[in-house]
C-alpha positions as CSV (number, residue, x, y, z in Angstrom):
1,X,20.1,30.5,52.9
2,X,19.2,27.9,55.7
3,X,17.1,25.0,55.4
4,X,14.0,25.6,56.1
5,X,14.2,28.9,53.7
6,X,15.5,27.0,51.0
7,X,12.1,24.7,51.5
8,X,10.0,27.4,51.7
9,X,11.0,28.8,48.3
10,X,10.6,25.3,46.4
11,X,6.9,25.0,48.3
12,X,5.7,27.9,46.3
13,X,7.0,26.6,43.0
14,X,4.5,26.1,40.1
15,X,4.3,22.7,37.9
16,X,3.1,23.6,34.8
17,X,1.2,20.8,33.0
18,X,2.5,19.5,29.4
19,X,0.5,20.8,26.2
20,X,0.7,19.5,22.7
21,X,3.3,22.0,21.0
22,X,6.4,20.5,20.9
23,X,9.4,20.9,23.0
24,X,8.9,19.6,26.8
25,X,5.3,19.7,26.1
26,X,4.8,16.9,23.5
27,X,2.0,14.9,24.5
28,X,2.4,11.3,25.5
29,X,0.3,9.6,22.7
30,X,0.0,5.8,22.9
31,X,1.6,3.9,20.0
32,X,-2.0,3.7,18.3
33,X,-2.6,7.4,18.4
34,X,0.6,7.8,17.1
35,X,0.2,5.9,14.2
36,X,-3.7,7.4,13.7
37,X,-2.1,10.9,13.6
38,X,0.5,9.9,11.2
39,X,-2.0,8.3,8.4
40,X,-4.6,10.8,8.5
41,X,-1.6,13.0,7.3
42,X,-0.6,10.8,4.9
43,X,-4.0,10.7,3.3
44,X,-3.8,14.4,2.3
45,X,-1.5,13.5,-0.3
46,X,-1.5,9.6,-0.9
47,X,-4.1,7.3,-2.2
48,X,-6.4,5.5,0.2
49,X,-4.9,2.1,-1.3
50,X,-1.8,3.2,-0.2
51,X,-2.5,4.5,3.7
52,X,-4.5,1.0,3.9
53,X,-1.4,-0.5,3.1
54,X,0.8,1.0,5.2
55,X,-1.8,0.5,8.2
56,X,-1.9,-2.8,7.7
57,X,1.9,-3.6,8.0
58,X,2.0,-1.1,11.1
59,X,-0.4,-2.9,13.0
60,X,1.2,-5.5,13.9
61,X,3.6,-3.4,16.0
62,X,1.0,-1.3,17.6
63,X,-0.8,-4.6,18.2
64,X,2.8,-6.0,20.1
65,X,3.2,-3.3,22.2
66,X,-0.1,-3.4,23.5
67,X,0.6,-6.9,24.4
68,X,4.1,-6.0,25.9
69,X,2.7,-3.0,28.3
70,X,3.9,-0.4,25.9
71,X,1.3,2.5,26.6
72,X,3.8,5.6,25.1
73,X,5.3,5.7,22.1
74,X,8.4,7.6,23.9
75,X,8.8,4.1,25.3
76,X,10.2,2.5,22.7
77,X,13.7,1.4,22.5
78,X,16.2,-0.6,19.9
79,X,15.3,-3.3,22.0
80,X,12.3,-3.5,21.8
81,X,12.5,-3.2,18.0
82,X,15.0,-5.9,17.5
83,X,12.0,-8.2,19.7
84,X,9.4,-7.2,17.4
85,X,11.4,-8.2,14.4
86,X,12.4,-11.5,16.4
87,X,8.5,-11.8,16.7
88,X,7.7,-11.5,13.3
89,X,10.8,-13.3,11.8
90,X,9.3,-16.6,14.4
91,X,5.6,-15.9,12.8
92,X,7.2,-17.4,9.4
93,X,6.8,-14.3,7.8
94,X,8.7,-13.7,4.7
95,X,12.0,-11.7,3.7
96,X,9.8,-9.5,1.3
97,X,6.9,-8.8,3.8
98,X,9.4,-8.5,6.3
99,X,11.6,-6.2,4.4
100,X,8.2,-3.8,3.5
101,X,6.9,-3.8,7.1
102,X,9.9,-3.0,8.4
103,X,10.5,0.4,6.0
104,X,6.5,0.8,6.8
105,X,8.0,0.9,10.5
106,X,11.0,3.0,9.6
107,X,8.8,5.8,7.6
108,X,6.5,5.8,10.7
109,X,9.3,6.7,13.3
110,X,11.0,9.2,11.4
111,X,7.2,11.2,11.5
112,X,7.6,10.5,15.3
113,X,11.5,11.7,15.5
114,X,10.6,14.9,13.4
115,X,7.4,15.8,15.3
116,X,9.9,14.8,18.7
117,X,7.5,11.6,20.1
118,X,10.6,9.7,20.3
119,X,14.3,10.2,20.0
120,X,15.9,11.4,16.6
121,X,18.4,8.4,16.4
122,X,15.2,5.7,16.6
123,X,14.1,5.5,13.0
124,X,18.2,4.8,12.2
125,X,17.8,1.5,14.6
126,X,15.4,-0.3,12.1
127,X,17.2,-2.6,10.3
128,X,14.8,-4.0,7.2
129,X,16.8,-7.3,5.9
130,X,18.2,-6.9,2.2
131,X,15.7,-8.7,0.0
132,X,16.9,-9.8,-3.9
133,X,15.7,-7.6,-6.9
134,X,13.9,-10.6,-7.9
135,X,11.6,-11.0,-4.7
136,X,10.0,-7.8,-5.6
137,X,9.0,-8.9,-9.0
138,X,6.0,-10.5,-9.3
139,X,7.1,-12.7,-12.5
140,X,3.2,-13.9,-13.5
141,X,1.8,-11.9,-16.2
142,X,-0.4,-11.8,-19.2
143,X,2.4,-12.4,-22.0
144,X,2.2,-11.2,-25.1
145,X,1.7,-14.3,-26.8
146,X,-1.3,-15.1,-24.8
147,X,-2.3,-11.3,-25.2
148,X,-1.9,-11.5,-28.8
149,X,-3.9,-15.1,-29.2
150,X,-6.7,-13.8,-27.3
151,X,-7.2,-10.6,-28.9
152,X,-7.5,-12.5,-31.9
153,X,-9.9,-14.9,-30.7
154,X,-12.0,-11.7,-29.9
155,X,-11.1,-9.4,-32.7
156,X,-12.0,-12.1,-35.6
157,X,-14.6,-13.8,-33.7
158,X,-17.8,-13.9,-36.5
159,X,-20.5,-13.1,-33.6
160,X,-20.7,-9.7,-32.9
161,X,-21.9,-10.1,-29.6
162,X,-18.3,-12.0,-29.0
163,X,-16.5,-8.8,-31.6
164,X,-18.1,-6.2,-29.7
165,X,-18.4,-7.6,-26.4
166,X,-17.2,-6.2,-22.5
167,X,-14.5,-8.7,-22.5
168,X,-13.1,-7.8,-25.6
169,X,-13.5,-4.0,-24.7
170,X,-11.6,-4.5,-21.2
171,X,-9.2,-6.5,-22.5
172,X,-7.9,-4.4,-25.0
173,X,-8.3,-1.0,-23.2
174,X,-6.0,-2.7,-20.5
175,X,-3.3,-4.3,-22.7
176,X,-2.8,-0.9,-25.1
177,X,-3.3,1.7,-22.2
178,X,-1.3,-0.1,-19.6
179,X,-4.1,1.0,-17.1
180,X,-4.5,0.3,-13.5
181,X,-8.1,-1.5,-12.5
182,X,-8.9,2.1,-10.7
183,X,-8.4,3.6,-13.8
184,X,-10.0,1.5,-15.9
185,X,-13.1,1.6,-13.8
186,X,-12.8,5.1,-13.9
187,X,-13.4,5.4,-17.4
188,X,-16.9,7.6,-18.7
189,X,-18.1,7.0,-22.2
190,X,-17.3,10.6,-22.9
191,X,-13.4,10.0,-21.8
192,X,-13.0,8.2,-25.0
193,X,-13.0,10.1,-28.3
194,X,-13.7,8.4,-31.5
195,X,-12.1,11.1,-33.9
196,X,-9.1,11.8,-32.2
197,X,-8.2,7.8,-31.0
198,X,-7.5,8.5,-27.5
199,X,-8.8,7.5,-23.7
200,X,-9.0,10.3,-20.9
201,X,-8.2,9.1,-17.3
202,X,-9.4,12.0,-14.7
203,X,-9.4,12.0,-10.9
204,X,-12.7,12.3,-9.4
205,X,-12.1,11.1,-5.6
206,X,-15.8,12.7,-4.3
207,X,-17.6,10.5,-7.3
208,X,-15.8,7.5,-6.4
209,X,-13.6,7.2,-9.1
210,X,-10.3,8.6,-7.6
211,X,-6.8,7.3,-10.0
212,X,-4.1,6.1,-7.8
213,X,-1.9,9.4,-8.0
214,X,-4.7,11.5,-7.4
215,X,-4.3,14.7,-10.0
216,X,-1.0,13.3,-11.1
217,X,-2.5,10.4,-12.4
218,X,-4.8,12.6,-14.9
219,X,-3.4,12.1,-18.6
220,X,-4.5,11.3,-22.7
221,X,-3.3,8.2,-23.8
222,X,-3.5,7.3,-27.5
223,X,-5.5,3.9,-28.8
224,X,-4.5,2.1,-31.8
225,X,-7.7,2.5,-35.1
226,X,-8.2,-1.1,-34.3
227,X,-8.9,-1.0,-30.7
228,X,-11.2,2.0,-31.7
229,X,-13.8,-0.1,-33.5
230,X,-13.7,-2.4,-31.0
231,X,-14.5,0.2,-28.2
232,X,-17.3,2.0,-31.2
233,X,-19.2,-1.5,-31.8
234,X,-19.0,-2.3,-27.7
235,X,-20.5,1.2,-27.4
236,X,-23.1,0.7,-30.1
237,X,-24.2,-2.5,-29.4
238,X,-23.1,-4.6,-25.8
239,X,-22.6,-1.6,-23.5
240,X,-25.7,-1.6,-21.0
241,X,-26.8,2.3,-21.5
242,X,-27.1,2.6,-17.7
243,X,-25.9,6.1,-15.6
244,X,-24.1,5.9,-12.1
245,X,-24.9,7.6,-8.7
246,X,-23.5,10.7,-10.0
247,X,-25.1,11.2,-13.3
248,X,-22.4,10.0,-15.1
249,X,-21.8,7.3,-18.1
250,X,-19.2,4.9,-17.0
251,X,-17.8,3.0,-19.9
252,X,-17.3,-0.2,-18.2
253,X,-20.6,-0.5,-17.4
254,X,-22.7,-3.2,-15.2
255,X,-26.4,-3.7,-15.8
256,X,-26.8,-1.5,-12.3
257,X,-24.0,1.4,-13.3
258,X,-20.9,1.6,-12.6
259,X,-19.2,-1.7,-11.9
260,X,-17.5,-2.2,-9.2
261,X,-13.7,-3.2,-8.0
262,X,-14.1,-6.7,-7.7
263,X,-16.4,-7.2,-10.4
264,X,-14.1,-5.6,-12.7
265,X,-11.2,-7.7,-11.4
266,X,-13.7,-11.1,-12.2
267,X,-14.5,-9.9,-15.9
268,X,-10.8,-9.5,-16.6
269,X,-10.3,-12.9,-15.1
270,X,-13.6,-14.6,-17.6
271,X,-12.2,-12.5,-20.4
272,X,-8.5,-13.7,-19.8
273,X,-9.0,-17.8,-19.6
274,X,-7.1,-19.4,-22.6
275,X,-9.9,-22.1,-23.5
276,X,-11.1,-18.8,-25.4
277,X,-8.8,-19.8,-27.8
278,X,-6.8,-23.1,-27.2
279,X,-7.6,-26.1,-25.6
280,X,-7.3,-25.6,-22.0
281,X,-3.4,-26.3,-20.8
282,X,-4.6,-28.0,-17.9
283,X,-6.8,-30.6,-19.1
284,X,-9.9,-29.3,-18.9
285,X,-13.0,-29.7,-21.1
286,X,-14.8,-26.1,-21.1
287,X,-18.4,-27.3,-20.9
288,X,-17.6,-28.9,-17.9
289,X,-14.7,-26.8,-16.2
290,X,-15.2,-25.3,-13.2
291,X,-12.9,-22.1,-14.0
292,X,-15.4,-20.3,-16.6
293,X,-17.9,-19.8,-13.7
294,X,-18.3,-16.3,-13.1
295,X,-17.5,-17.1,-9.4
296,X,-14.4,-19.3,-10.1
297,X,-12.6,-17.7,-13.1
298,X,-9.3,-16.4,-10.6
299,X,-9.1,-20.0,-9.3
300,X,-7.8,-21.0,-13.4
301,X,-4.1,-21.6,-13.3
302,X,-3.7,-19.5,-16.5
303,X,-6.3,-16.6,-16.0
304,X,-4.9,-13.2,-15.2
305,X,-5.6,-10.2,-12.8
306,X,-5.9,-6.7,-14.3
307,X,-2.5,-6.2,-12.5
308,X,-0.9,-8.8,-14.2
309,X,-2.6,-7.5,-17.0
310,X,-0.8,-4.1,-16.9
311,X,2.6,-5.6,-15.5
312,X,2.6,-8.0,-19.3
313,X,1.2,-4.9,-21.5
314,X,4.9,-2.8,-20.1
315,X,6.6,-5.5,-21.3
316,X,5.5,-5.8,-24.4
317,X,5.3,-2.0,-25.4
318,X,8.7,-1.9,-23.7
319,X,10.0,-5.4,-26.2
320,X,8.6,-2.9,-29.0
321,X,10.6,-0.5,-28.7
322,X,8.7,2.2,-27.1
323,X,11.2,4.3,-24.9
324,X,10.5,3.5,-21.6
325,X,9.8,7.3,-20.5
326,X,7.0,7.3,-23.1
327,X,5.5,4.1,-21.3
328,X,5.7,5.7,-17.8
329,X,4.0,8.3,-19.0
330,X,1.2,6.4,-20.8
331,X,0.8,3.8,-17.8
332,X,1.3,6.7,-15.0
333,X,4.4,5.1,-13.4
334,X,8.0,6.2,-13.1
335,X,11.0,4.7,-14.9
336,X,12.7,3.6,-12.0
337,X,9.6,1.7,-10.9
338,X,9.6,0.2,-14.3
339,X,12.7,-1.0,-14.5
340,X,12.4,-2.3,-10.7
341,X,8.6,-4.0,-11.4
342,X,7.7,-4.3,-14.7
343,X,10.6,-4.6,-17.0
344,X,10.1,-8.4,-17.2
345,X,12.1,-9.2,-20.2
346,X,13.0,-13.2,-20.9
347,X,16.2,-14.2,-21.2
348,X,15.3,-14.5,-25.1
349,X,14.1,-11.2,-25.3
350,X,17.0,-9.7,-23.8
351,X,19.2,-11.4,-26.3
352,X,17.1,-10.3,-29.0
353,X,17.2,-6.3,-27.6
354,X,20.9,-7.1,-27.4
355,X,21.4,-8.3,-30.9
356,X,19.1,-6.0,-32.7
357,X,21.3,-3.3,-31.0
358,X,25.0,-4.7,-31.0
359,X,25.1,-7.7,-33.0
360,X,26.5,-5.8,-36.1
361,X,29.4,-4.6,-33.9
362,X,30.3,-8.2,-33.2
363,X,32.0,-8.9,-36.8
364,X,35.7,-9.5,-37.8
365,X,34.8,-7.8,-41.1
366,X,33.9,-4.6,-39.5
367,X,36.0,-1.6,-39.2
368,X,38.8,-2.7,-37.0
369,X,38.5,-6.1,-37.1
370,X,40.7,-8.8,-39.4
371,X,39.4,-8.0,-43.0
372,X,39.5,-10.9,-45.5
């Protein structure tokens, strides 16, 4: 074929535009659609907490490559990874935050790989840096001797308005349920049952009270008699008979309805300070400190979040023997994440699990050993 045949043909050849199917027609997205598309189909199946978490630490990269001229997310190289990592590692960001952002950034590529936005061997180029067991532990906690004196403080207290009062009732749902702040706050009045001594947690996402596992989170969890009467004379006497936007009777209850996130983190704080019960460990004269404020109660050294709350109540039911797979189930975690972030033992303790196991191996006298 000559020439000018040959051009001929190739002038009456078609380009067909790319469409969004896959194959050679995957659309060029930008590294911020990208990243849209993949958490709004994360948040089919995971908390809201969790996608805001994940968009967070993803940010910052979609926030570099908009600085570096990175318009598609096909664009991206190893190189340009290993910079981003160089550019966080030089913003005196930690091994831990580091280390999460990084497997944020990992997870988020192998979306992109599978749906074919970037190259399969990308995700595998994302290197998070090895971080020790005990950087993931947050080691603060409500311990069990602080639990124990303040439940006392409440539980004997001769005013019934102290006996019977919010405080008392969050404090004690928290330390023997193990719950989450979303769960707690998630409680109804008719969730707990008197007669049979147990608290129902239930996902309700459209009525604002979703549990951080969605249905998975659902479960009964069994209350000690005494925290029972405790939760009966709060009922009865302190709990402001008020109804949410929905009609129902939330337990924890504001003057307004249903308390919200924030203010349920600040009661657990006022109802956690240990001037309750000791003089203060920092110096403090409570008539004149600062920390039992309503507006200042996190700011106490010794006050605790309903997280740290939850992470010193596994512990303890844990020290107690329960078997961990029956506190995983109770507190709606796993066993692995137990033993990875909650199982906060002291050295002590650990001795004492040890002994009370193995001690009575440890004897000459035993089977085995020398006799007299």
């Amino acid at each position: 074929m000559s020439k000018t045949s040959t051009d001929d043909a190739r002038s009456y050849r078609i380009q067909i535009a790319g469409t969004p199917d896959g194959g050679d027609r995957v659309p060029d997205l930008t590294p911020r659609e990208a990243s849209e598309r993949w958490l709004s189909k994360l948040r089919v199946s995971k908390a809201e907490s969790t996608v805001s978490s994940y968009e967070y630490r993803l940010k910052h990269l979609i926030e570099w490559c908009e600085d570096q001229g990175i318009t598609e997310i096909n664009e991206l190289t190893g190189w340009d990874i290993e910079s981003f990592e160089t550019h966080r590692r030089e913003q005196g960001l930690s091994p831990l935050s580091l280390n999460k952002e990084l497997g944020t950034l990992k997870n988020f590529l192998e979306y992109c790989s599978r749906v074919e936005l970037v190259d399969e061997s990308l995700p595998e180029k994302v290197d998070p840096p090895d971080v020790p067991r005990d950087d993931h532990v947050d080691e603060t906690q409500l311990h069990a001797d602080d639990a124990e004196a303040l439940l006392e403080y409440y539980r004997n207290n001769t005013d019934d308005r102290v006996r019977y009062s919010r405080d008392h009732a969050l404090l004690a749902l928290a330390w023997y349920t193990g719950a989450r702040l979303g769960g707690l706050r998630s409680l109804d009045v008719n969730d707990y049952n008197a007669e049979e001594e147990y608290v129902q947690f239930t996902h309700n996402p459209d009525q604002d009270t979703p549990l951080k596992n969605g249905r998975d989170g659902e479960r009964i969890v069994g209350l000690p008699s005494h925290v029972c009467d405790i939760l009966d004379g709060y009922i009865a006497k302190e709990r402001h008979e008020v109804f949410d936007d929905y009609g129902r009777e939330p337990l924890l209850a504001s003057q307004l309805g249903r308390v919200s996130k924030n203010a349920l983190r600040t009661w657990m704080y006022l109802a956690t300070v240990p001037c309750l019960h000791s003089d203060c460990p920092h110096g403090n004269e409570r008539p004149t400190c600062e920390f039992v404020d309503y507006s200042q109660a996190s700011k106490c050294p010794s006050s605790r979040s309903p997280h740290q709350v939850r992470t010193g109540s596994i512990t303890w039911q844990l020290n107690r023997g329960v078997p961990p797979q029956v506190v995983a189930d109770r507190v709606n975690t796993s066993v692995r994440v137990i033993k990875r972030h909650y199982d906060q033992p002291t050295k002590l303790e650990e001795m004492r699990e040890r002994r009370q196991d193995h001690l009575d191996s440890l004897d000459f006298d035993d089977e085995g050993g020398e006799g007299e």
